[in-house]
DSSP file (Angstrom, degrees, kcal/mol; ACC not computed):
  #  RESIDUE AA STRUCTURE BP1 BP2  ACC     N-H-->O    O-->H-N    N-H-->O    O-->H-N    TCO  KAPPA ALPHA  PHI   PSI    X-CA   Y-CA   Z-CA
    1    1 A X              0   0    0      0, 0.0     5,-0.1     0, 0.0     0, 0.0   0.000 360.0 360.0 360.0 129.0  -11.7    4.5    1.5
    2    2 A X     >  -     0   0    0      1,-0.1     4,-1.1     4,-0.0     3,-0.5  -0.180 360.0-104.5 -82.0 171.6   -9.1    6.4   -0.3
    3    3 A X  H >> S+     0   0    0      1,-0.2     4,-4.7     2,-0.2     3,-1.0   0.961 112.1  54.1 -76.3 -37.0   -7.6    5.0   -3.4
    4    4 A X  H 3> S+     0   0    0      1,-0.2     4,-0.6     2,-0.2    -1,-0.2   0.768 110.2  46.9 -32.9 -36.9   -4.2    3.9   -1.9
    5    5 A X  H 34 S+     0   0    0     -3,-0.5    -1,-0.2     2,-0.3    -2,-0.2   0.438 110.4  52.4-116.5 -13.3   -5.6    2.0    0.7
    6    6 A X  H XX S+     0   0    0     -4,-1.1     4,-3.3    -3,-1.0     3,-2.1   0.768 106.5  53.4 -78.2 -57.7   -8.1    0.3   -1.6
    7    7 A X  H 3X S+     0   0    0     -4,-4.7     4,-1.6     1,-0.3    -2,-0.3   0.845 107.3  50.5 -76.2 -14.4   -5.7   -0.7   -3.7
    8    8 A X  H 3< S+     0   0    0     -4,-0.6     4,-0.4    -5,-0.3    -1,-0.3   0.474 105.1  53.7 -84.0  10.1   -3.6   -2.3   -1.0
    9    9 A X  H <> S+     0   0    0     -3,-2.1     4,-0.9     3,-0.1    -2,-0.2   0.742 107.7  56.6 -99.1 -42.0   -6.2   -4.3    0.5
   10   10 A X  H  X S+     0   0    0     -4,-3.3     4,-1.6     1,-0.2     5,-0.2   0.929 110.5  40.0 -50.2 -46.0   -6.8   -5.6   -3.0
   11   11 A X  H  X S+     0   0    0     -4,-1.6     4,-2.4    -5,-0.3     3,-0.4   0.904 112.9  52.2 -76.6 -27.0   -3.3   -6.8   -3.5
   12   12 A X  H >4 S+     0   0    0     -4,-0.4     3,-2.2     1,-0.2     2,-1.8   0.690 116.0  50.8 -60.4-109.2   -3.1   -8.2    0.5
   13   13 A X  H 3X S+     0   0    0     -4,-0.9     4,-1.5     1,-0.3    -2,-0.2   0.129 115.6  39.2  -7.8 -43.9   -6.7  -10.0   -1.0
   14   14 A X  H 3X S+     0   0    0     -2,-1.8     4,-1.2    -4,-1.6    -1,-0.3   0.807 117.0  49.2-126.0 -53.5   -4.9  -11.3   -4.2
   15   15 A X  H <X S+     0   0    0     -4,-2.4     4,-1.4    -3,-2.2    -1,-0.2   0.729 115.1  44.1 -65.9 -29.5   -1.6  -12.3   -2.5
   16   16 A X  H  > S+     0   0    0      2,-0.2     4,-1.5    -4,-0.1    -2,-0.2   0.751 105.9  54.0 -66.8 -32.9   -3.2  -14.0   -0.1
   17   17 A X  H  X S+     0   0    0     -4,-1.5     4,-0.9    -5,-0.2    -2,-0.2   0.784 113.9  51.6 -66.0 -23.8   -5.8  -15.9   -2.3
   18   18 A X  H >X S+     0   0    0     -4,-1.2     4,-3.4     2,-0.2     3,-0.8   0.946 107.8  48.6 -90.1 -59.8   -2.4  -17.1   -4.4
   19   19 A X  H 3X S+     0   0    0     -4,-1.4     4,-2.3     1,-0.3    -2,-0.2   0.775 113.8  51.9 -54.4 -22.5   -0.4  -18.4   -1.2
   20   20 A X  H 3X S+     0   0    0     -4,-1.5     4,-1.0     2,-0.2    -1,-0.3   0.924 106.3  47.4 -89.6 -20.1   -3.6  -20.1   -0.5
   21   21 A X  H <X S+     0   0    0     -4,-0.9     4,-1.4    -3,-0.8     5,-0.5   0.533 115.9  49.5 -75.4 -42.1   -3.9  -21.7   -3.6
   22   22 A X  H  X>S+     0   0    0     -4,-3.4     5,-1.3     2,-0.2     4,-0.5   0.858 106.4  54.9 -63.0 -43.8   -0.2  -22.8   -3.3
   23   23 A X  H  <5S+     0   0    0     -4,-2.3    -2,-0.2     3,-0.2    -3,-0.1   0.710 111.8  39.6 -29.5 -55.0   -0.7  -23.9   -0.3
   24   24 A X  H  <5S+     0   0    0     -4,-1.0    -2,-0.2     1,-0.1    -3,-0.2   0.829 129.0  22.8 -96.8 -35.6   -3.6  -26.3   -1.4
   25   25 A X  H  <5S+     0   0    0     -4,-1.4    -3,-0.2    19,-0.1    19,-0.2   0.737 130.9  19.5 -99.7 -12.4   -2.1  -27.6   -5.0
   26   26 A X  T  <5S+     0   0    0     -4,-0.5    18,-0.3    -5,-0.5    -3,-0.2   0.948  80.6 102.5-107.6 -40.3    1.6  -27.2   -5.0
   27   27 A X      < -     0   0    0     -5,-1.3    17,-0.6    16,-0.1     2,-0.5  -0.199  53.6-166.0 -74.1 124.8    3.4  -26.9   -1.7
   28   28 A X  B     -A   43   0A   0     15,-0.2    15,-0.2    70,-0.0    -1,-0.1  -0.838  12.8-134.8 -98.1 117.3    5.0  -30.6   -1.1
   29   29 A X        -     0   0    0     13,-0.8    13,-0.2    -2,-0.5     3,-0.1  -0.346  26.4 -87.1 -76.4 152.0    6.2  -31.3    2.2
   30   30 A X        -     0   0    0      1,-0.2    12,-0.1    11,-0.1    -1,-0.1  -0.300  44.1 -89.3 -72.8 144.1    9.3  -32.9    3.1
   31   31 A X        -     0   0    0      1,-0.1    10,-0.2    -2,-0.1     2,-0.2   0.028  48.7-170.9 -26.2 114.7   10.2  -36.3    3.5
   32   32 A X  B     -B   40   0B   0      8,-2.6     8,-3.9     6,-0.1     2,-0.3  -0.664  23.2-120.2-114.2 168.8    9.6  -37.6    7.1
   33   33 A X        -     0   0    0      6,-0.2     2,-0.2    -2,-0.2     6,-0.2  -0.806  29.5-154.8 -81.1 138.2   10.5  -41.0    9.1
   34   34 A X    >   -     0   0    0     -2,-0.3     3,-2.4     4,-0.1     4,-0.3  -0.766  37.6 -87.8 -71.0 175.5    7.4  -42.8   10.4
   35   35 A X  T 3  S+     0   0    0      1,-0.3     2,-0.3    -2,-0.2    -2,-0.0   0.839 133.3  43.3 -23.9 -54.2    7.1  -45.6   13.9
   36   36 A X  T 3  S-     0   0    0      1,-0.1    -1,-0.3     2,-0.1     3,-0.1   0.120 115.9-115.0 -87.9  10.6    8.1  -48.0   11.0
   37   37 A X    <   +     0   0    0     -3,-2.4     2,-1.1    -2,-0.3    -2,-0.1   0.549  68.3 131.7  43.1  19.0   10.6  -46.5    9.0
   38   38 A X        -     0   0    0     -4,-0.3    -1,-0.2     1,-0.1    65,-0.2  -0.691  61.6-117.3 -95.9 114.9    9.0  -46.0    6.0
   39   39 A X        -     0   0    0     -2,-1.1    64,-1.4    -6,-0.2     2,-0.4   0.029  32.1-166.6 -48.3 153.5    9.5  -42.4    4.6
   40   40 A X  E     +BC  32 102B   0     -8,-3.9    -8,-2.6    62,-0.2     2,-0.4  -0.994  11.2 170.6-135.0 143.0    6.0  -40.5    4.3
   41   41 A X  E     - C   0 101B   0     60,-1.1    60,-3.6    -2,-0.4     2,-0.5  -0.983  22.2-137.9-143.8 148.8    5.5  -37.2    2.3
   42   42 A X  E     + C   0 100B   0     -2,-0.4   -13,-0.8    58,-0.2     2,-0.3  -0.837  26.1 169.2 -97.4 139.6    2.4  -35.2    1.3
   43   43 A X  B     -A   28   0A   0     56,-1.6    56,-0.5    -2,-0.5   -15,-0.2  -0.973  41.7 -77.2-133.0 146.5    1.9  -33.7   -2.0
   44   44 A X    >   -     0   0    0    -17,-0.6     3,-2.0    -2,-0.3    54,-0.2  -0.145  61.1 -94.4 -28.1 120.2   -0.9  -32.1   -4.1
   45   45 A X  T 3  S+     0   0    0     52,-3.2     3,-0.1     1,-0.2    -1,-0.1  -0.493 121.0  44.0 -34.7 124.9   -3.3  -34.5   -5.6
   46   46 A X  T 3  S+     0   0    0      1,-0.5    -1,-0.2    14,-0.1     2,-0.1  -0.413 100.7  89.7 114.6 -45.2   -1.7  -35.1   -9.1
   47   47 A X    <   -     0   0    0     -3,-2.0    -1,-0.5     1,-0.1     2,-0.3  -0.211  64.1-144.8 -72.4 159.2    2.0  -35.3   -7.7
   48   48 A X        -     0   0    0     -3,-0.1    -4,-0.1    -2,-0.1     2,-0.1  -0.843  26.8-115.6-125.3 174.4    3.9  -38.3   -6.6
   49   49 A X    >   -     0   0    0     -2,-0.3     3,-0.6     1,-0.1    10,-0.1  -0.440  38.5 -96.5 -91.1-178.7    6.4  -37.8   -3.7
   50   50 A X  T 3  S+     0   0    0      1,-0.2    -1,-0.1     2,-0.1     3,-0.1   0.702 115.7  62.1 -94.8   8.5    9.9  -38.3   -4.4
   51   51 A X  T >  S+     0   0    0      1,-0.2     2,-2.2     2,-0.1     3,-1.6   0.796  83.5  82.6 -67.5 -29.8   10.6  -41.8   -3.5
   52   52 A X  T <   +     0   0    0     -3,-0.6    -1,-0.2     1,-0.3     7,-0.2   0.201  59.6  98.0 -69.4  30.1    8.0  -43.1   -6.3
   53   53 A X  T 3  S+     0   0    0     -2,-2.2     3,-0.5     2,-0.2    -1,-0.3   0.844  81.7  55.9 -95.8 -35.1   11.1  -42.5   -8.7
   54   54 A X  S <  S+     0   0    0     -3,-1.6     2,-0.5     1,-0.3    -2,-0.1   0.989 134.0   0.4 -61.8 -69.7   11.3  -46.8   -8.1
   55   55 A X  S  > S+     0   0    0      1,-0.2     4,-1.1    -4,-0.1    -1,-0.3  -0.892  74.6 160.6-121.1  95.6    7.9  -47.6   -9.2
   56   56 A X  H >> S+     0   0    0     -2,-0.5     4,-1.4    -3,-0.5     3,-1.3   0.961  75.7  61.0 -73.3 -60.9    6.1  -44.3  -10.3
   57   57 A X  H 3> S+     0   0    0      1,-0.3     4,-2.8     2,-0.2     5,-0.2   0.872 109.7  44.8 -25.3 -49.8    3.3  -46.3  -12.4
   58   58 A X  H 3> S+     0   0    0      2,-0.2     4,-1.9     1,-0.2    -1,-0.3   0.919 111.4  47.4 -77.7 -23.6    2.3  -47.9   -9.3
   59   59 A X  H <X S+     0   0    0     -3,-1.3     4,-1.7    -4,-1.1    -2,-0.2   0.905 108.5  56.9 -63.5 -52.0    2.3  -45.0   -7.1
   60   60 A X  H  X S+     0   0    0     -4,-1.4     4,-0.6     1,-0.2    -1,-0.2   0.778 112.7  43.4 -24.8 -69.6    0.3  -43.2   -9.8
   61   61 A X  H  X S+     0   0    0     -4,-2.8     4,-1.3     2,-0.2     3,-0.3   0.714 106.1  56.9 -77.0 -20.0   -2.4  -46.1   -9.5
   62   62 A X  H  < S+     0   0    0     -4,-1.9    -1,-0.2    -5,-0.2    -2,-0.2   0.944 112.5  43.4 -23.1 -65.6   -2.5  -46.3   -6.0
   63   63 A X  H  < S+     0   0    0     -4,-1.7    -2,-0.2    -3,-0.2    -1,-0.2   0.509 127.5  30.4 -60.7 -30.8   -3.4  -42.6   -6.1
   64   64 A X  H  < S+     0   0    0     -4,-0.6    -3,-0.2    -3,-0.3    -1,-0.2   0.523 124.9  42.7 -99.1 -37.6   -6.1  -43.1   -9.2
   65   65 A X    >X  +     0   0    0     -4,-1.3     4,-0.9    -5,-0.2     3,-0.8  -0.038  69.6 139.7-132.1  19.0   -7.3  -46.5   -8.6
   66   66 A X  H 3> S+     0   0    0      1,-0.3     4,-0.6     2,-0.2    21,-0.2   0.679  71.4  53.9 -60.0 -29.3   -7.6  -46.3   -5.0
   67   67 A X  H >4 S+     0   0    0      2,-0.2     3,-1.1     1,-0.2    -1,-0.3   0.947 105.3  54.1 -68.6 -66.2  -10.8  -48.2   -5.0
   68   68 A X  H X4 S+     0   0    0     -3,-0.8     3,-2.5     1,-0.2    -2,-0.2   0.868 112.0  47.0   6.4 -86.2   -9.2  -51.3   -7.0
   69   69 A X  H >< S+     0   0    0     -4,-0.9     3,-1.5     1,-0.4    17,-0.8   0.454  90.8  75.1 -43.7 -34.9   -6.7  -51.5   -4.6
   70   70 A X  T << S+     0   0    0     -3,-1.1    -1,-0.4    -4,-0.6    -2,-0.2   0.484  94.6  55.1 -78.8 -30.6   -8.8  -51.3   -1.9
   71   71 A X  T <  S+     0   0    0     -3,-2.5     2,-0.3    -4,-0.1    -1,-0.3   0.253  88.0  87.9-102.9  -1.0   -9.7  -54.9   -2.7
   72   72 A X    <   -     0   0    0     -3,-1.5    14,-2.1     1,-0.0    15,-0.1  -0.885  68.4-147.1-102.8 115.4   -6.2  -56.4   -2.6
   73   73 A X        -     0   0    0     -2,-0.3     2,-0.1    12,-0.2    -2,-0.1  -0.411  36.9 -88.2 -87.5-166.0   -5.0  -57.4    0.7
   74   74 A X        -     0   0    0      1,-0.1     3,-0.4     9,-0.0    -1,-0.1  -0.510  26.5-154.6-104.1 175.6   -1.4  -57.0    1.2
   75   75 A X  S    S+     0   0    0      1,-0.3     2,-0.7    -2,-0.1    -1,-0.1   0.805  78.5  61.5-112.7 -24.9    1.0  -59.6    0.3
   76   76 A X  S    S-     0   0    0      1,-0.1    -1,-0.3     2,-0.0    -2,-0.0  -0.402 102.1-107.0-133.8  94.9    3.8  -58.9    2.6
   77   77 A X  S    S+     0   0    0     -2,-0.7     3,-0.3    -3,-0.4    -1,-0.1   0.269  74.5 130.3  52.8   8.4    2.7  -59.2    5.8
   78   78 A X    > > +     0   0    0      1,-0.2     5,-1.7     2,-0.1     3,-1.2   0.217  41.5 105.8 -91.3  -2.0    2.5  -55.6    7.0
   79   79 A X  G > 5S+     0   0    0      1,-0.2     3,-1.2     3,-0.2    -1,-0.2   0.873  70.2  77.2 -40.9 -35.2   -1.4  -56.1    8.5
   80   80 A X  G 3 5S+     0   0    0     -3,-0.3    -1,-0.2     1,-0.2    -2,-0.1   0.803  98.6  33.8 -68.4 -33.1    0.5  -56.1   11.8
   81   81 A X  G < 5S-     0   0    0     -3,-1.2    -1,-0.2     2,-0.0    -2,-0.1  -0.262 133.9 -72.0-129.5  54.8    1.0  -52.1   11.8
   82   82 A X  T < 5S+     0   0    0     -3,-1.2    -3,-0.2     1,-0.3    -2,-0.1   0.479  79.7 142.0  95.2  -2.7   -2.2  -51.2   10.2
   83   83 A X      < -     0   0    0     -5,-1.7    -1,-0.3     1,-0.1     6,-0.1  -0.557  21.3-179.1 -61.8 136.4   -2.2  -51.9    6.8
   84   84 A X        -     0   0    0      1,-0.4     2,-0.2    -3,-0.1    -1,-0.1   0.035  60.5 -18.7-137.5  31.1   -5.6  -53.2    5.8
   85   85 A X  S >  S-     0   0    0      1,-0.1     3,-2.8   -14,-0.1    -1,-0.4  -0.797  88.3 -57.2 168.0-162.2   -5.0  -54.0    1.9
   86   86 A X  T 3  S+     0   0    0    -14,-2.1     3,-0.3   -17,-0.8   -16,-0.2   0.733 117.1  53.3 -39.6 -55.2   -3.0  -53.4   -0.9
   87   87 A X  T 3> S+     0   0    0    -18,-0.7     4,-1.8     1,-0.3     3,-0.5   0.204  91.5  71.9 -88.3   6.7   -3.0  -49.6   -1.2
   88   88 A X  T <4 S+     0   0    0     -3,-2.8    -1,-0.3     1,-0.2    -2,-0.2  -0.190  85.3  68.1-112.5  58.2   -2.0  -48.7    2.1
   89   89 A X  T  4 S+     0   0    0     -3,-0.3    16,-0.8    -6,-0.1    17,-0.2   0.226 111.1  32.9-103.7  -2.3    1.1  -49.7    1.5
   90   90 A X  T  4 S+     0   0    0     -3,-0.5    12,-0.5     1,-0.4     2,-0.3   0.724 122.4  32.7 -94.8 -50.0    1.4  -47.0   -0.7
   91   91 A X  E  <  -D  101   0B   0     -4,-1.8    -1,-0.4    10,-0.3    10,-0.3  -0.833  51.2-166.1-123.6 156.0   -0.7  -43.9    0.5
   92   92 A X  E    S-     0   0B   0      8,-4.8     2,-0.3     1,-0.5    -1,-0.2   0.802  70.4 -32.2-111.8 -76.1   -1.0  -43.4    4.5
   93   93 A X  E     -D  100   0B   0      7,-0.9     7,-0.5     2,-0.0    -1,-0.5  -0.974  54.8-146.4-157.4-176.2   -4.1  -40.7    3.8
   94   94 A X  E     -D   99   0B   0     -2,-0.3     5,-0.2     5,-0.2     2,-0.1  -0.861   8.4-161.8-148.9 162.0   -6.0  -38.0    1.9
   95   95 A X        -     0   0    0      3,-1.0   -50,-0.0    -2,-0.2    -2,-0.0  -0.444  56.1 -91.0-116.1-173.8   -7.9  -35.2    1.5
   96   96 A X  S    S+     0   0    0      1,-0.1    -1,-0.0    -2,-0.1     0, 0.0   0.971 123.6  28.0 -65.2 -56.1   -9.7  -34.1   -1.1
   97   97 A X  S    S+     0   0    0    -53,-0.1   -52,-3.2    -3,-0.0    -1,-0.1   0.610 114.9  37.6  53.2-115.8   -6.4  -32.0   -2.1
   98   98 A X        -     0   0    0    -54,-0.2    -3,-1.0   -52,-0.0     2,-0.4  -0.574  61.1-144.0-134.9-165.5   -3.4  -33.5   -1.0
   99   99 A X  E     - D   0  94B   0    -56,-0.5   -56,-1.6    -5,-0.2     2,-1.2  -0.938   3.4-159.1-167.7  98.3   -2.0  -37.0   -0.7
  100  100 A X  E     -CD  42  93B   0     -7,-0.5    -8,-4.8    -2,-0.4    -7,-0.9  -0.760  27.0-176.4-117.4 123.7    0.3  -38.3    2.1
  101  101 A X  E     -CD  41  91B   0    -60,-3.6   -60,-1.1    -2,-1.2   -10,-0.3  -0.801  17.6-134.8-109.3 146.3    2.1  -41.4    0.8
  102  102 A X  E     -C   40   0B   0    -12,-0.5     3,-0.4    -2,-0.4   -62,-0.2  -0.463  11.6-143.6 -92.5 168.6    4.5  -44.0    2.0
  103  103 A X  S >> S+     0   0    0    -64,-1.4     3,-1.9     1,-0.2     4,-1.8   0.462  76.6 104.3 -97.2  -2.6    7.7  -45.7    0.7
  104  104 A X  T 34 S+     0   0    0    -65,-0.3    -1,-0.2     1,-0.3   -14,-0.2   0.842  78.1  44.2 -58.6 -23.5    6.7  -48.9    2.2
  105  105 A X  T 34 S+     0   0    0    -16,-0.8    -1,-0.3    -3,-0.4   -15,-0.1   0.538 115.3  55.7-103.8  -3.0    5.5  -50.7   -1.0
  106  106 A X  T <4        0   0    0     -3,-1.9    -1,-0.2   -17,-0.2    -2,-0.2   0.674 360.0 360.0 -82.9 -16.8    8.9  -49.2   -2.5
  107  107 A X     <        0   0    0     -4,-1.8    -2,-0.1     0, 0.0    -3,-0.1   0.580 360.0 360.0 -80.6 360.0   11.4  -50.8    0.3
């Protein structure tokens, strides 16, 4: 392999390895509608979407405390499209990742 051609397979390697790595912590996707109206966006584990701006603290422990939460049922009545406690009223799901959360426990 000549050296040109090495070194541009390195930098495709390197540029790619970054976009994927952008991909997997940073990239947030935009704010969608779900069936229910509640907006849902996914973000990097660590991030809050940008509705949490009402209650960030709770979103934050949703996201942290998930286990807690987990133990709560929910208080207002949302069992009826799938809620099955506290904290999915907050987060819809996750991966190891990323984090797709709902506005419902903001509305």
């Amino acid at each position: 392999m000549t050296r040109p051609v090495a070194v541009l397979s390195i930098g495709a390697l390197v540029i790619a390895a970054v976009v994927g790595a952008w991909w997997v912590t940073g990239a947030a996707q935009s704010v969608t509608v779900d069936a229910h109206g509640d907006r849902v966006q996914t973000v990097a584990r660590g991030q809050l979407p940008v509705f949490a701006t009402t209650a960030p603290d709770l979103y934050r422990y949703a996201a942290e405390q998930g286990e807690t939460l987990r133990h709560f049922p929910c208080t207002c009545g949302c069992a009826g499209i799938g809620h099955t406690s506290n904290r999915s009223c907050y987060i819809k799901q996750e991966s190891a990742h990323r984090v797709t959360f709902t506005s419902h426990a903001a509305t």
